[in-house]
N, CA, C and O atoms as a DFTB+ gen file, in Angstrom:
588 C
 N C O
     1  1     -47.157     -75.194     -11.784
     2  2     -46.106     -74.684     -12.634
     3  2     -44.800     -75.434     -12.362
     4  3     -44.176     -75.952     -13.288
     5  1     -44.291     -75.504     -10.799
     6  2     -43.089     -76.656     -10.767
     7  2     -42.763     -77.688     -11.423
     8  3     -41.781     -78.159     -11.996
     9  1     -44.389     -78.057     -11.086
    10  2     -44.504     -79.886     -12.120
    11  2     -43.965     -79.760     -13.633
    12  3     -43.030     -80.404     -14.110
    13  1     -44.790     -78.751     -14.316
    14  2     -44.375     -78.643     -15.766
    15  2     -43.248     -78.489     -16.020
    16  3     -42.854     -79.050     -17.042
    17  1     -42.086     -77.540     -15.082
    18  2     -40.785     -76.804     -15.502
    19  2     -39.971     -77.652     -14.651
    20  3     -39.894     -77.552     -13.427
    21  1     -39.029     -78.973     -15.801
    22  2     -38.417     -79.441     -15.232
    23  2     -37.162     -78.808     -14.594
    24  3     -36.184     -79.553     -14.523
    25  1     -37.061     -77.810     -14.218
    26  2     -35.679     -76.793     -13.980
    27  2     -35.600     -76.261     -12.298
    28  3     -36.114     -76.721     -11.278
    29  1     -34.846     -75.266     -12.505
    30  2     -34.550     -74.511     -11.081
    31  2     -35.388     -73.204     -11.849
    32  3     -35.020     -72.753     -12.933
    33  1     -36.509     -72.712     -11.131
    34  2     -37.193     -71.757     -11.758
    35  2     -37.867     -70.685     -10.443
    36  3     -38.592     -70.985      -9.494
    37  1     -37.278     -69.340     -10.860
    38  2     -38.077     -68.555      -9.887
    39  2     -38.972     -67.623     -10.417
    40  3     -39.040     -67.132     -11.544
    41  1     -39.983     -67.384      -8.914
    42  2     -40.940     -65.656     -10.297
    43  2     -40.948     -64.579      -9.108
    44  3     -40.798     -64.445      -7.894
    45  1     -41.299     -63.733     -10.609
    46  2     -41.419     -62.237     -10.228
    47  2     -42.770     -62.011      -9.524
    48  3     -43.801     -62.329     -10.118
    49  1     -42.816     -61.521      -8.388
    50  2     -44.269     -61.730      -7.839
    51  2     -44.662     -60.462      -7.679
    52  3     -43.723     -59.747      -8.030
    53  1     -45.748     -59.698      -7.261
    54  2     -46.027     -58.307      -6.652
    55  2     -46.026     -58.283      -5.016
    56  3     -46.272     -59.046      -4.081
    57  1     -45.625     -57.017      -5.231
    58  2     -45.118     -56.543      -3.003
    59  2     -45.821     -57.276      -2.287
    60  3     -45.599     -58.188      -1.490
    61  1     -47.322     -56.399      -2.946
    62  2     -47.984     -56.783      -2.232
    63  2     -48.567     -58.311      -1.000
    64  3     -49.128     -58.618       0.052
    65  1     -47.746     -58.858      -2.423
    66  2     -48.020     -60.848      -1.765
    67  2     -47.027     -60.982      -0.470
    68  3     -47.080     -61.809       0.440
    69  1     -46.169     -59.981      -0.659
    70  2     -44.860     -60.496       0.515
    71  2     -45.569     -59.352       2.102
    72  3     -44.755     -58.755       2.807
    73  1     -46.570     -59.292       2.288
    74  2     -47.795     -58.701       2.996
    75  2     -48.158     -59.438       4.160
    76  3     -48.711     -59.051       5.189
    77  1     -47.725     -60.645       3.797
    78  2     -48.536     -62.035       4.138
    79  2     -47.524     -62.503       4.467
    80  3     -46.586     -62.710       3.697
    81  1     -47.539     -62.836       6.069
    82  2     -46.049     -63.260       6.762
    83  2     -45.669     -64.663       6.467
    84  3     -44.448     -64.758       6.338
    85  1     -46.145     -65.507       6.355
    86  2     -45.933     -67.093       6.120
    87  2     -44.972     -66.720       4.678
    88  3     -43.795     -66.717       4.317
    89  1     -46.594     -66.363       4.059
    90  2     -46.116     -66.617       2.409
    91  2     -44.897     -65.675       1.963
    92  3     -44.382     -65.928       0.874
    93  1     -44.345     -64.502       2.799
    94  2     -43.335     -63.518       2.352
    95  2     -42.106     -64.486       2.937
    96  3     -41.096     -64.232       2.280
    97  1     -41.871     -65.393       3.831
    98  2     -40.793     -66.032       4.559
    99  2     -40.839     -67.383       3.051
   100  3     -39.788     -67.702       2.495
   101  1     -41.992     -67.895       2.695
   102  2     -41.633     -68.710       1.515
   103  2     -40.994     -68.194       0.156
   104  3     -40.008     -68.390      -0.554
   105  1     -42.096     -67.449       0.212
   106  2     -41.215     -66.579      -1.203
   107  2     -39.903     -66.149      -1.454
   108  3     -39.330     -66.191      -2.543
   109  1     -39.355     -65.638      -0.141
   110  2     -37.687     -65.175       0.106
   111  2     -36.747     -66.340       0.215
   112  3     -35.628     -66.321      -0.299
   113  1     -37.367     -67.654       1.097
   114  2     -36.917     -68.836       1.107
   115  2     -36.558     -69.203      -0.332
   116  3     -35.369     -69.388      -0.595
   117  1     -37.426     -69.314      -1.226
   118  2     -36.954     -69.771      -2.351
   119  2     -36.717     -68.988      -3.412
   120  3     -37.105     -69.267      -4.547
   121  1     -36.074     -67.974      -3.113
   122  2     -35.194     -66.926      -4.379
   123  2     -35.857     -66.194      -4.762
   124  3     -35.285     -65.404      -5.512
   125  1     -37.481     -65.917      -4.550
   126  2     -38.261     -65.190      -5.594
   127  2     -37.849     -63.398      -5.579
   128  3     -37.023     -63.008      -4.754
   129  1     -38.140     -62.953      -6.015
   130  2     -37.809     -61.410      -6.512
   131  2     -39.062     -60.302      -6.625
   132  3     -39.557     -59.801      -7.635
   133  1     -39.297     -60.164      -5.608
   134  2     -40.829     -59.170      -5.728
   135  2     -40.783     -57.770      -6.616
   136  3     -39.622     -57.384      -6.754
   137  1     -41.438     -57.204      -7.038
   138  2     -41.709     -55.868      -7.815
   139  2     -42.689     -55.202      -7.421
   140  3     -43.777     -55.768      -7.523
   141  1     -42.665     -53.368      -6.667
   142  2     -43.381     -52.736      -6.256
   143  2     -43.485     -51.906      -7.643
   144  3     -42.868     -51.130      -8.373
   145  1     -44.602     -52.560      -7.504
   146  2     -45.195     -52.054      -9.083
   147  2     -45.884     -50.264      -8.333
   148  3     -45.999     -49.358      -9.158
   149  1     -46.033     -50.145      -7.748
   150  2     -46.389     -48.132      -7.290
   151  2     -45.060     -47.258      -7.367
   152  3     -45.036     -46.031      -7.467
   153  1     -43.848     -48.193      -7.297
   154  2     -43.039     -47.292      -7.665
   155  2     -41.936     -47.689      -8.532
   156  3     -41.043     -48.317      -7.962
   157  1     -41.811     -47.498      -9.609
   158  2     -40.829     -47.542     -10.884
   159  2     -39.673     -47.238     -10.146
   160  3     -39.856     -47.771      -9.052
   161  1     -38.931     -46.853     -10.146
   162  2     -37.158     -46.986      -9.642
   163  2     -37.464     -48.151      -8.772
   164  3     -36.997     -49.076      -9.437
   165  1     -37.955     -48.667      -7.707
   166  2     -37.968     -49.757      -7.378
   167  2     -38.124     -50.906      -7.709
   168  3     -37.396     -51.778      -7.236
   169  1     -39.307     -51.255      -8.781
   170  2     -39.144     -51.855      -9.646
   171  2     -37.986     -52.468      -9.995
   172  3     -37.608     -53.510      -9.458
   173  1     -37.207     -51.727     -11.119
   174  2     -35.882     -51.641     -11.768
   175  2     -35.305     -51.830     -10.840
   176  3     -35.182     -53.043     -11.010
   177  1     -34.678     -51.598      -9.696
   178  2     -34.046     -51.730      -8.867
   179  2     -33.724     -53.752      -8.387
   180  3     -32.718     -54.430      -8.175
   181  1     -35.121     -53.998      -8.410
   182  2     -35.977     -55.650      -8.168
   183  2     -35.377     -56.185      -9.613
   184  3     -34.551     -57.086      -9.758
   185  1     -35.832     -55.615     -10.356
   186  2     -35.615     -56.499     -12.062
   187  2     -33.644     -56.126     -11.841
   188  3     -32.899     -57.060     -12.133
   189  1     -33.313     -55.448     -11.588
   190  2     -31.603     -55.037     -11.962
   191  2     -31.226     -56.727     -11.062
   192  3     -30.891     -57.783     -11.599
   193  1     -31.430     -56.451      -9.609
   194  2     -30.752     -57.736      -8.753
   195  2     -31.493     -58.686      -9.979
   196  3     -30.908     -58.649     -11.061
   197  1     -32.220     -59.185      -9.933
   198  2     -32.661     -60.113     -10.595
   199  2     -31.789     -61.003     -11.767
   200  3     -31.339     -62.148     -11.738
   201  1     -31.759     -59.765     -12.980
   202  2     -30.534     -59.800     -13.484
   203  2     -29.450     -59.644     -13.355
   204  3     -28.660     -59.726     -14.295
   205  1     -29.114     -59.375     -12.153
   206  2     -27.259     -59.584     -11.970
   207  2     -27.455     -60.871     -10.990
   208  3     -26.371     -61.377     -10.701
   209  1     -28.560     -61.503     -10.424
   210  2     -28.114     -63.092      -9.752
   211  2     -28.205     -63.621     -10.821
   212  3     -27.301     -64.454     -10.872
   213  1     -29.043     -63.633     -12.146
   214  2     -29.193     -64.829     -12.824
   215  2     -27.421     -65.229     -13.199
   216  3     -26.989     -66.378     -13.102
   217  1     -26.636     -64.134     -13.591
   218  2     -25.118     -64.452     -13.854
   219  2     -24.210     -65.397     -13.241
   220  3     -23.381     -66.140     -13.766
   221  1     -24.634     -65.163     -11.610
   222  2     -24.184     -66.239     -10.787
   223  2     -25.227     -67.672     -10.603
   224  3     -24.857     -68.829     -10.401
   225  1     -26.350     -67.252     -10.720
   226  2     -27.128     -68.860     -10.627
   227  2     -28.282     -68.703     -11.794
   228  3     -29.451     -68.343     -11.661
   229  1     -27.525     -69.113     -13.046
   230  2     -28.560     -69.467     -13.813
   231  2     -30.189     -70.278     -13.627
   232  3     -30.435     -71.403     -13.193
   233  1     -31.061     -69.280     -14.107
   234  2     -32.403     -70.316     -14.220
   235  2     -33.508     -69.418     -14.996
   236  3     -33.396     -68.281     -15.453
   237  1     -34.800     -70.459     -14.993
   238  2     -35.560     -69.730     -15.606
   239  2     -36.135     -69.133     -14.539
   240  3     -36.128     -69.465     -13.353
   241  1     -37.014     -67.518     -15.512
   242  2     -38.025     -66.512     -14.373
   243  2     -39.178     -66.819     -15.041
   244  3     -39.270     -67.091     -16.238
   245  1     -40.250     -66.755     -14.049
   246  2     -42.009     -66.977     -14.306
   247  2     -42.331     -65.602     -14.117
   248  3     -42.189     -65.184     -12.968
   249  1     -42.850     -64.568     -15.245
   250  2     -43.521     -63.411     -14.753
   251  2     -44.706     -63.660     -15.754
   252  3     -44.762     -63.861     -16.967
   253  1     -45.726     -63.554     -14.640
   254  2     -47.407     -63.615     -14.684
   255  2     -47.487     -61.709     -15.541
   256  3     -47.885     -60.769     -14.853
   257  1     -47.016     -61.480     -17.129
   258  2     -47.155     -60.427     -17.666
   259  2     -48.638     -59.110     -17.620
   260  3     -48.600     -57.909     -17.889
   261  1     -49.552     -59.787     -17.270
   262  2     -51.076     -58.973     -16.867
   263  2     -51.275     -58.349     -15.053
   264  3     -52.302     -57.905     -14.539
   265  1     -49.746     -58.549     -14.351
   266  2     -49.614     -58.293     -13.151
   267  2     -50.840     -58.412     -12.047
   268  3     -50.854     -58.018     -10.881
   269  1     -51.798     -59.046     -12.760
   270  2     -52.490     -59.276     -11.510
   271  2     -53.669     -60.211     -12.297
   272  3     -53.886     -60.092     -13.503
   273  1     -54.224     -60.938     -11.624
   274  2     -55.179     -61.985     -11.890
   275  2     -56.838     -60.566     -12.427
   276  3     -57.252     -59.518     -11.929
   277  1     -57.303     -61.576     -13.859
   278  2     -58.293     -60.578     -14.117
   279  2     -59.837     -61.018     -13.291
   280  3     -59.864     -62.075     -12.661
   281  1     -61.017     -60.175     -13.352
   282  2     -62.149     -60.294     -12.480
   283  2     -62.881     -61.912     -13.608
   284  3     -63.380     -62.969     -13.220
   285  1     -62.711     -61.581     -14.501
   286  2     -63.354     -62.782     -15.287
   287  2     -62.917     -64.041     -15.649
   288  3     -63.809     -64.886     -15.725
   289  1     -61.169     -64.600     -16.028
   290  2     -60.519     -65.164     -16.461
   291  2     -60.167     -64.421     -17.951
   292  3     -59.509     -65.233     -18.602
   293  1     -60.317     -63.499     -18.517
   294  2     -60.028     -63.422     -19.797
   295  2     -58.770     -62.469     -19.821
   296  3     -58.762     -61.597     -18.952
   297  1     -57.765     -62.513     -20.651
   298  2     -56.808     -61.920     -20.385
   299  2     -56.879     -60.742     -20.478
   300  3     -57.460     -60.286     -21.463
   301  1     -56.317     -59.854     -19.496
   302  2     -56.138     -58.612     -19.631
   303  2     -54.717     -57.729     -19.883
   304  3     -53.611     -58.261     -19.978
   305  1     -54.985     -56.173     -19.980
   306  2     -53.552     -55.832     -20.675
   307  2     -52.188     -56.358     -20.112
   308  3     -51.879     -56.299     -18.922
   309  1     -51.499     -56.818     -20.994
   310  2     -50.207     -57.220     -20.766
   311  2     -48.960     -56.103     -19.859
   312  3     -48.536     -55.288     -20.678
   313  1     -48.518     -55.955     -18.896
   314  2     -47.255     -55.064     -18.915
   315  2     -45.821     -55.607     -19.276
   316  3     -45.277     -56.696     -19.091
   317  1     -45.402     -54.371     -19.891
   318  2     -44.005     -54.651     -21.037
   319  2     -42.555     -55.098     -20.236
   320  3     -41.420     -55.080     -20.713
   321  1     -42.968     -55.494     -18.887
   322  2     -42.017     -56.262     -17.643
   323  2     -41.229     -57.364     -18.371
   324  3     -40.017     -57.485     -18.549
   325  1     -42.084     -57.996     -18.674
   326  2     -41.333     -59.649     -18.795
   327  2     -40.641     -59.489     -20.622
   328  3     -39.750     -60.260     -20.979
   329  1     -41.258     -58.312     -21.687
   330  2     -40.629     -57.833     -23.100
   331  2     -39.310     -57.073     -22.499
   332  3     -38.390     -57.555     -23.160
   333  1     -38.931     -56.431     -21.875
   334  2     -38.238     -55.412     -21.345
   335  2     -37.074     -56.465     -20.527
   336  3     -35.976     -56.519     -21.082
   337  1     -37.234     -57.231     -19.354
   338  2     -36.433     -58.166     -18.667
   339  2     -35.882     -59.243     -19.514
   340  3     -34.817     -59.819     -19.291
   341  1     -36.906     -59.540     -20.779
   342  2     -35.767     -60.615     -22.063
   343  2     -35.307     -60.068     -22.385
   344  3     -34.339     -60.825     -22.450
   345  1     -34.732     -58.667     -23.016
   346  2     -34.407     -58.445     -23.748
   347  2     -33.197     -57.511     -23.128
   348  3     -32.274     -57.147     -23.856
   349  1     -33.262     -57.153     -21.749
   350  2     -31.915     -56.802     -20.650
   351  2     -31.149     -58.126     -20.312
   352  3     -29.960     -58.186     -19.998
   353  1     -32.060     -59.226     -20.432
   354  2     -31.378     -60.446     -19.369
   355  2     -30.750     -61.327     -20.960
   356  3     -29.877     -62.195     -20.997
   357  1     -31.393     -60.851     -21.929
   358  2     -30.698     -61.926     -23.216
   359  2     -31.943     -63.354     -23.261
   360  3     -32.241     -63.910     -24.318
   361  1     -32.519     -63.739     -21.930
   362  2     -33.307     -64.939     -21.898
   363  2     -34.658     -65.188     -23.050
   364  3     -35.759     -64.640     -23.008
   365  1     -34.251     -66.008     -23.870
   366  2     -35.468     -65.755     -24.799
   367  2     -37.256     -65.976     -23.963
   368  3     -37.421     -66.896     -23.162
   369  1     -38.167     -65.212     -24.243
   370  2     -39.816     -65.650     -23.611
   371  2     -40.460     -66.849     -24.076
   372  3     -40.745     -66.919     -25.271
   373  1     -40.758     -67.906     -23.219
   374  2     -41.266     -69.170     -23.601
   375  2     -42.974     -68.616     -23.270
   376  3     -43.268     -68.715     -22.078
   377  1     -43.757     -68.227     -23.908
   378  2     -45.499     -68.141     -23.806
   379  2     -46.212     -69.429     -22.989
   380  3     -46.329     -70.558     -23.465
   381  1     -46.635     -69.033     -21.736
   382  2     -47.296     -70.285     -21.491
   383  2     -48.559     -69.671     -20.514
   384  3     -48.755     -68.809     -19.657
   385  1     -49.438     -70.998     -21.449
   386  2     -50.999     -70.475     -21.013
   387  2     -51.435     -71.476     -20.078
   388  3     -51.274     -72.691     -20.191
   389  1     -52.258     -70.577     -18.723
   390  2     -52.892     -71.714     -17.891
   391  2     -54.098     -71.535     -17.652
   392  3     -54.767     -70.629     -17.156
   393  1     -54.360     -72.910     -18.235
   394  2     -56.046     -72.947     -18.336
   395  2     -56.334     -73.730     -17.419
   396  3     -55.668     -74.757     -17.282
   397  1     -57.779     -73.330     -16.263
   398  2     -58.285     -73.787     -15.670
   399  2     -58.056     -73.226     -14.172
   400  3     -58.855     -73.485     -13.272
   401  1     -56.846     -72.401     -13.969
   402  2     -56.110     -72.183     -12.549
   403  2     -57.676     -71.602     -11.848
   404  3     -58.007     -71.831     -10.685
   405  1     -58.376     -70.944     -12.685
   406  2     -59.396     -70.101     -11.582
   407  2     -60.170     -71.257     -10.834
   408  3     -60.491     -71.285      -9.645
   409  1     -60.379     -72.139     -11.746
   410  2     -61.709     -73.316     -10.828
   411  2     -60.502     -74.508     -10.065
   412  3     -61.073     -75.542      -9.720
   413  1     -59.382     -74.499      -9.851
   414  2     -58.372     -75.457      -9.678
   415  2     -59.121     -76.414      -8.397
   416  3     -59.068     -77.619      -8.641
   417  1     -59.590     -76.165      -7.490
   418  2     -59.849     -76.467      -6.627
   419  2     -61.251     -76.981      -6.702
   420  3     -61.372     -77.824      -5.814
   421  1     -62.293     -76.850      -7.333
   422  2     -63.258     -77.812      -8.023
   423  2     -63.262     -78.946      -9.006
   424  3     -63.916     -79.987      -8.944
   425  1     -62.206     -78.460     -10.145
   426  2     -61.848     -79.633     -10.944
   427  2     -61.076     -80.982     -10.987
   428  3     -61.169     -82.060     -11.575
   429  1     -60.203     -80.337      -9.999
   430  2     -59.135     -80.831      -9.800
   431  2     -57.937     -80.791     -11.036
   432  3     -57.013     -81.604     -11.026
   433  1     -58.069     -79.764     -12.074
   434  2     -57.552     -79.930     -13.451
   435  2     -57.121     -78.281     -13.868
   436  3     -57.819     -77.276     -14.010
   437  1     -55.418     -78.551     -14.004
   438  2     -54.989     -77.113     -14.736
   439  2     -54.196     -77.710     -15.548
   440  3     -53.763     -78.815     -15.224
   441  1     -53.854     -77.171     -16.686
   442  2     -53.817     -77.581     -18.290
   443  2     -52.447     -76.365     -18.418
   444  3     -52.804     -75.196     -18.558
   445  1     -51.288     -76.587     -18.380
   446  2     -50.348     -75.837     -18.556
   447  2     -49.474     -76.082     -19.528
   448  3     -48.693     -77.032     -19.466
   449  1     -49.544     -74.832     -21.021
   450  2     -49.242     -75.474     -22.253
   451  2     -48.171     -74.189     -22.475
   452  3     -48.377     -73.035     -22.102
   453  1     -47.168     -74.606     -23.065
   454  2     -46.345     -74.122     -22.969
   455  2     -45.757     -73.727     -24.600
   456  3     -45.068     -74.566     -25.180
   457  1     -46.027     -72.631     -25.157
   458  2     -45.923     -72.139     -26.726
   459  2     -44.343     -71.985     -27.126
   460  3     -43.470     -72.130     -26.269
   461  1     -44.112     -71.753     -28.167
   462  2     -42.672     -71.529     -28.932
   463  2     -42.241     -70.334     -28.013
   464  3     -42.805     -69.516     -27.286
   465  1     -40.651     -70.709     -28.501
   466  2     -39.965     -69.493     -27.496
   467  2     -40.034     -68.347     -28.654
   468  3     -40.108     -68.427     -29.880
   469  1     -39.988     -67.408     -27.880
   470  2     -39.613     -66.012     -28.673
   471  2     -38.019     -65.719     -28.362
   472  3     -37.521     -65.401     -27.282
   473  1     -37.390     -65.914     -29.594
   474  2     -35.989     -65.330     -28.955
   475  2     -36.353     -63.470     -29.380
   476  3     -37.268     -63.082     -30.107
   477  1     -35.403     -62.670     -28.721
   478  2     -35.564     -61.054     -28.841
   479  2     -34.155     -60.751     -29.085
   480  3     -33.895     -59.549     -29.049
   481  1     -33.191     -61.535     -29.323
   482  2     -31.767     -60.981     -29.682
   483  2     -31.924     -60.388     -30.454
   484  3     -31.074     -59.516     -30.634
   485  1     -32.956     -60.452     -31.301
   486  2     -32.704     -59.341     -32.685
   487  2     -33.893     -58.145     -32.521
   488  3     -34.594     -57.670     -33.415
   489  1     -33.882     -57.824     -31.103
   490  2     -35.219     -56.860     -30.891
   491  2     -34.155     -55.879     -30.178
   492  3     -32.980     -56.150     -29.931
   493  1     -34.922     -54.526     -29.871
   494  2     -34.403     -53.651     -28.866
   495  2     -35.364     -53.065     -28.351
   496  3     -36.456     -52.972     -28.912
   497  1     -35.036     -52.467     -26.932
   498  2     -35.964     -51.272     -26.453
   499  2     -37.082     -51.019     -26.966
   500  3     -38.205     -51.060     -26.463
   501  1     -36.677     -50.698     -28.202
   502  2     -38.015     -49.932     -28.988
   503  2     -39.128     -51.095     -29.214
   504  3     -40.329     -50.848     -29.106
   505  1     -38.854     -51.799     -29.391
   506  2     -39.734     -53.123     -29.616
   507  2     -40.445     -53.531     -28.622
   508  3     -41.391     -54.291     -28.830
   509  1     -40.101     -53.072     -27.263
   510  2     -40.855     -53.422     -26.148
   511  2     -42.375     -53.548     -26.299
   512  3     -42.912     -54.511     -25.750
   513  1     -43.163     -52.631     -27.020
   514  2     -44.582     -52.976     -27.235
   515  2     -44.762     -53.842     -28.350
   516  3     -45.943     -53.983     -28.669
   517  1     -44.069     -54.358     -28.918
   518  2     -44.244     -55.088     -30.250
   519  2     -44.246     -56.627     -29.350
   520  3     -45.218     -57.376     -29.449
   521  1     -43.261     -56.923     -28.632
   522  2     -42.804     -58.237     -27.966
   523  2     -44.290     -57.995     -26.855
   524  3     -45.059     -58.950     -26.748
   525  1     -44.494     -57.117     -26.336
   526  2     -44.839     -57.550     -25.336
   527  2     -46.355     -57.767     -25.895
   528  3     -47.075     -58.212     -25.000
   529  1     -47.192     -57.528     -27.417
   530  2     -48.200     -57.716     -28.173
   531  2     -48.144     -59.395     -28.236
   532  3     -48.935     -60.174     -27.704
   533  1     -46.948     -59.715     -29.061
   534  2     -46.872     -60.893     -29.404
   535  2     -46.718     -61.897     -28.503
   536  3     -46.954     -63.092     -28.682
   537  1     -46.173     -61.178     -27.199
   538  2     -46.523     -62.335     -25.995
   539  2     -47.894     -62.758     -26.143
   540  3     -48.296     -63.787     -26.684
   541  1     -48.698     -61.650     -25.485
   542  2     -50.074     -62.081     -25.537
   543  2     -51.085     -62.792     -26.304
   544  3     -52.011     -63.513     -25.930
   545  1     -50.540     -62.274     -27.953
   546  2     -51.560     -62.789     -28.559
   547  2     -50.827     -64.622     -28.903
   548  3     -51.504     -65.594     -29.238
   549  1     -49.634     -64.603     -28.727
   550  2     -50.014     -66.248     -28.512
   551  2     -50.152     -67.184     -27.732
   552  3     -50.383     -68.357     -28.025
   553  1     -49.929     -66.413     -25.997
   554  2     -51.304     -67.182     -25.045
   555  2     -52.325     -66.901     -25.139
   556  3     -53.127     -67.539     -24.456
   557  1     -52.764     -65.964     -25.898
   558  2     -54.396     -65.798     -26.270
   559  2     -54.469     -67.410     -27.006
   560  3     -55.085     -68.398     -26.606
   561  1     -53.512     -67.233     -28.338
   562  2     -53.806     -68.827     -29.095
   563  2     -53.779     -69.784     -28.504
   564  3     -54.573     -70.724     -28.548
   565  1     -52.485     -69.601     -27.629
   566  2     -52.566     -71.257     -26.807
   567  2     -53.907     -71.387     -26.056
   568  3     -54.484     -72.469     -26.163
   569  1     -54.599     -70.204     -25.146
   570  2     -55.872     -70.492     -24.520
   571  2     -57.077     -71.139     -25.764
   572  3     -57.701     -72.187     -25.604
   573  1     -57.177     -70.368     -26.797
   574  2     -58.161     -70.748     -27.341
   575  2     -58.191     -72.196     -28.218
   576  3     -59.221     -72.820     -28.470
   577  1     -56.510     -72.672     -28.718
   578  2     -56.786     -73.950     -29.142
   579  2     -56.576     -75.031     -27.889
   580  3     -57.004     -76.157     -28.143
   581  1     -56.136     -74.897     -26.921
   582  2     -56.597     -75.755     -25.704
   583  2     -57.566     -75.783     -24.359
   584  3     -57.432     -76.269     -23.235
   585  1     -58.813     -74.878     -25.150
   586  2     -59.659     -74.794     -23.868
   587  2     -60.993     -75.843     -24.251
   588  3     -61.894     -76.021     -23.431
């Protein structure tokens, strides 16, 4: 994902990963922003800082919207995190599908395609399940016309 995003880019990860002492000292090292997805006010709490650093250090956020890797590769339900955080933070959603990440290490090959932005300035709240539909179904498209 670095390679593709020529920018300063951080992501939203789950607690759970910051579990793992190496990888919780990297993750904090480089700005990332965890979300305890078991408890909502905390959450929000994670997404609020989030959005009040981007003010002082602009960049883009990576949130993996299906919060957790599925048992098969096929996408599973979306959560309305990353519809909900564009549309508090103003940042329009760029859709991007990655094909291949499950076998990465046999192929040597991940395919990271990156779809039209969605701007949401003209969305609200209420739209949260509408945006967070249309996320999906066009990394569904991007998976299926580049696999």
């Amino acid at each position: 994902m670095f390679k593709s995003i020529d920018q300063y880019i951080v992501f939203l990860y789950k607690k759970e990963l910051s579990k793992i002492p190496i990888f919780k000292t990297i993750l904090d090292f480089a700005g990332f922003f965890y979300v305890d997805r078991s408890n909502s006010n905390s959450a929000k709490k994670s997404i609020n800082l989030l959005e009040n650093d981007l003010k002082t250090t602009p960049r883009s956020v990576v949130i993996f919207p299906e919060g957790t890797r599925s048992k098969n590769g096929n996408l599973i339900h979306f959560k309305k995190g990353a519809a909900v955080f564009s549309l508090n933070s103003g940042l329009p959603i760029i859709p991007i599908a990655i094909i291949g990440g499950r076998n990465w290490w046999k192929t040597k090959k991940v395919k990271v395609i990156f779809g039209e932005e969605i701007n949401t300035e003209k969305f609200n709240y209420q739209d949260r399940n509408f945006l967070t539909d249309k996320i999906k179904i066009r990394i569904q498209t991007l998976i299926e016309k580049y696999s």
